[in-house]
N, C-alpha and C positions, 0 to 999 in steps of 0.2 A: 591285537588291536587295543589300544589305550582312548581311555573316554575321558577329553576334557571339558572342564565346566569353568567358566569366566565369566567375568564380568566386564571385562574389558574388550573393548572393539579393535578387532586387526583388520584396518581395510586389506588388505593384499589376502586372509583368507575367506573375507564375505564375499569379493570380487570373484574369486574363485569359486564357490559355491551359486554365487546368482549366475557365473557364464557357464555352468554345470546346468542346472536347471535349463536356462533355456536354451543351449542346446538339445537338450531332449524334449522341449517343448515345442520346438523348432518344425517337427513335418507337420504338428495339429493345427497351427492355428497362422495366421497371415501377420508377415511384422510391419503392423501400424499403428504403433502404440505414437502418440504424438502430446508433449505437452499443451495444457490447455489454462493461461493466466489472464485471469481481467483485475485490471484496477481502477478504483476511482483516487482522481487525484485531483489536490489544493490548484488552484492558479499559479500560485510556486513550484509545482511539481512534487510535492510530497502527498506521498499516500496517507489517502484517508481509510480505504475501505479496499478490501481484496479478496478475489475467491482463487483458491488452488486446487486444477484439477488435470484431468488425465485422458485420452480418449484413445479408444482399443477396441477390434473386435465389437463395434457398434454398440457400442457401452460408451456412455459418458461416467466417470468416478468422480462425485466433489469431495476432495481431501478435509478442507480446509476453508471455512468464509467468516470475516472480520469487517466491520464497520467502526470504526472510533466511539467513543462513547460520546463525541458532539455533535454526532452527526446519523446517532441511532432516532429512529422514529419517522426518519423522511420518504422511507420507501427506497432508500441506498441498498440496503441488502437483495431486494426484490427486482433492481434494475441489475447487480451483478449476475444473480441467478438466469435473472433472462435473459444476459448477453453471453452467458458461457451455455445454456440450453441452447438457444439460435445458431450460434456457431458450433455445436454438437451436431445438429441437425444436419448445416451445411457440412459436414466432415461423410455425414452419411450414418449417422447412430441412430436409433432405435429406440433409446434407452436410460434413465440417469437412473444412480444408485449414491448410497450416503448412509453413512453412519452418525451420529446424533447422543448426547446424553441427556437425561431427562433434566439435571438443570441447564441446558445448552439452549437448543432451538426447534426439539419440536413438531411445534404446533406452527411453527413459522412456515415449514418444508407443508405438512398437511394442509393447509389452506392454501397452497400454492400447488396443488393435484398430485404430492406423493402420499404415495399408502406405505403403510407398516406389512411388512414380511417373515421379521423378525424379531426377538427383543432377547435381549440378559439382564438377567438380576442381580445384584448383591455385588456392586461395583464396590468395592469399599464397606461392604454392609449397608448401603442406602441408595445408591444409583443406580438407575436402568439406562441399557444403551439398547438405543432404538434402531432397528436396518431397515430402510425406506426406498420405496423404487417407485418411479415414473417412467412411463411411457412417454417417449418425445414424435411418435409417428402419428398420425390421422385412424390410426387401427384402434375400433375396442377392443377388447378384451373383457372376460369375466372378472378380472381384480381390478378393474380400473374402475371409477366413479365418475359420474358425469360430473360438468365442472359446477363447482359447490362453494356458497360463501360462509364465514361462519356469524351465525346470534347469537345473542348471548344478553343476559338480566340479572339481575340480584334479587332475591330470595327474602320475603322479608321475615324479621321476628319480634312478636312471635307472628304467627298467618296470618295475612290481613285478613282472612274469613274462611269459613266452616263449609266444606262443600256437601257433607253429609244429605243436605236437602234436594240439591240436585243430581245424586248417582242416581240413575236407573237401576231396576232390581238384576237385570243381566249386568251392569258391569260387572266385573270380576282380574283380580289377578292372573298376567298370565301367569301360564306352566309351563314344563320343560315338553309335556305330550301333547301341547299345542302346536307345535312344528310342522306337523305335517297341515295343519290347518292354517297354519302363518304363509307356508308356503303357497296356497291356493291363494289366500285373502291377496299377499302381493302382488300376484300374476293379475289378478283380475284388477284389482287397484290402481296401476300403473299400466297397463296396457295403452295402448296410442299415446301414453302423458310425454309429457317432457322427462319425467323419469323412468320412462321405460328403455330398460338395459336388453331388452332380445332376452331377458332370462328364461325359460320353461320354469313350470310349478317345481319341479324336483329342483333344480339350481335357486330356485331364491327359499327352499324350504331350506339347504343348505349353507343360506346368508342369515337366516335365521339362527340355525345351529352355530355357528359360527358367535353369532350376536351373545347368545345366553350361555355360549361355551366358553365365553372370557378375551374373544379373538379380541373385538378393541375396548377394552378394559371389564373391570368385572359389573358382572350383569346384577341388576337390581331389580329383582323380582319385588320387590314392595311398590315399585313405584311404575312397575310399568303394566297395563291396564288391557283387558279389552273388552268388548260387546258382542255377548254373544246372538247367534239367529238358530234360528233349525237346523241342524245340520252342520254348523260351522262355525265360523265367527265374521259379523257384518266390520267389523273395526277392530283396530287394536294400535297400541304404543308400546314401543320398548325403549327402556334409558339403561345406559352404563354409566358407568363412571370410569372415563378414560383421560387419565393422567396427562399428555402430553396437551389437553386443552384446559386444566386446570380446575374442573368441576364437571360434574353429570352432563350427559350430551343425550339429548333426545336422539337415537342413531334412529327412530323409525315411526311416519305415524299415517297409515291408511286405511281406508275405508273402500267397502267393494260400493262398485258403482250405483245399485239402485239406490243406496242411501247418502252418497254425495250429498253435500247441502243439507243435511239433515239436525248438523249440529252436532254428529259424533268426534270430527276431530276437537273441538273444545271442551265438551266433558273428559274426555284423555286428558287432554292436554290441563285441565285446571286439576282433573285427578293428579296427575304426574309430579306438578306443581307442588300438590298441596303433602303428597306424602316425602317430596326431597325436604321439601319444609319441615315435616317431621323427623325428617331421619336427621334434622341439623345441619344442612347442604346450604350454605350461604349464596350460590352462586348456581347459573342454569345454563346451558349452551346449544345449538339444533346448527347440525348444515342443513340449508337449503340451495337446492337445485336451484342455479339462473333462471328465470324463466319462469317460475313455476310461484303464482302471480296470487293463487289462494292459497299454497303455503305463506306465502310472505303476510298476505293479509293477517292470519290464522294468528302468527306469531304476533306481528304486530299488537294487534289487538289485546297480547298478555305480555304486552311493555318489552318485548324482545325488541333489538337493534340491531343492525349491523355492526360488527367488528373489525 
């Protein structure tokens, strides 16, 4: 046997190797692989904007999405996605998936309900490519997120003020041996809300883990905050710092219920603030849940927007 190594392309021996594959691919899986092309186009008929994708095996794959650069900003990119999602749907899928590089798009795909699965490093020495999956069914699941918009502020310098006077003597930084206590605080925190995912205390102690073990970006114990009670912790915030949104993201901030209204989420939340301000973070970011009407205020109220 002789091992060759080229650089050159023989269609007649890829052809041969891909009808090899899926012949033995052939009794596992059902052939309905079907191309899947949306375009947006000028009044002339020339493309402006296009997604390239694939559908199989109740998976939708987006290759490939382009918007012209005169016609980026309009919400063109977010009407192609959702005309090749829709017609996934109609095909019978389940599912999109997508691959992404960090200076690509994103934070465009996550704000639009895909979550990260995967990621690589050291694309070149500098780039991360990101592997992203959505759910296209009415089904939750545990890795899906209820649907979420993002806020976002700017950070001023140096602080606009000293919060030193107002911490409480319980606040404190979290810890990594808070976990199991994060995970109670959440349960109870979002039960009947609008953010309640069906989790048990042990599944959201493990969203937690997840948060400070670097899943979406790394964890910033300086800045994320909680209060504690007898026994536990009545409140707490955690912020990362996740790349594909371009500054800290407040990924988490609640309060068990008898102290709702109390004032806990904005000492967090001005804590949070004030030490990204220190650590030299120009820029702040939170999804918030639809719906979910004293979040929005919360933010509000510390110059957060919509995005």
């Amino acid at each position: 046997m002789n091992i060759e190594v080229t650089d050159m392309r023989n269609e007649r021996d890829d052809a041969f190797v891909a009808s090899q594959l899926s012949a033995y691919n052939a009794p596992f899986a059902e052939r309905d692989f079907k191309p899947l092309r949306v375009f947006a186009r000028e009044a002339d008929g020339s493309v402006m904007g296009g997604l390239l994708a694939d559908t199989y095996w109740q998976y939708l794959e987006v290759h490939k999405l382009w918007v012209s650069e005169a016609h980026r900003g309009a919400g063109n990119a977010s009407r192609l996605l959702l005309a090749a999602e829709n017609e996934a749907r109609r095909r019978g899928c389940k599912h999109a998936f997508l691959d992404t590089f960090s200076f690509q798009a994103p934070g465009f795909y996550l704000k639009r309900g895909y979550s990260e699965f995967g990621r690589l490093e050291a694309f070149s020495g500098k780039h991360e490519r990101y592997y992203l999956h959505k759910r296209l069914d009415d089904t939750q699941d545990l890795t899906r997120d209820r649907r979420a918009r993002l806020w976002k502020r700017s950070l001023p310098s140096p602080p606009e003020a000293s919060f030193s006077s107002t911490i409480p003597a319980a606040l404190r930084n979290i810890r990594v041996e808070d976990i199991p206590a994060l995970g109670d605080l959440f349960h109870a925190a979002f039960l009947g809300t609008v953010d309640d995912g069906g989790l048990t205390k042990g599944q959201y102690a493990l969203k937690a883990t997840a948060i400070l073990g670097g899943r979406y970006g790394a964890w910033l114990p300086e800045a994320s905050w909680a209060i504690e009670q007898m026994g536990g912790l009545r409140s707490a915030c955690l912020v990362s710092d996740y790349k594909p949104y371009g500054c800290p993201v407040i990924a988490l901030v609640a309060t068990a219920p008898p102290h709702k209204r109390a004032g806990d989420g904005g000492i967090l939340l001005d804590a949070a603030l004030a030490s990204l301000t220190a650590l030299g973070h120009r820029e702040c970011c939170a999804m918030i849940t639809v719906g979910n009407l004293a979040s929005e205020r919360l933010f509000e109220s510390r110059k957060f927007l919509p995005f």
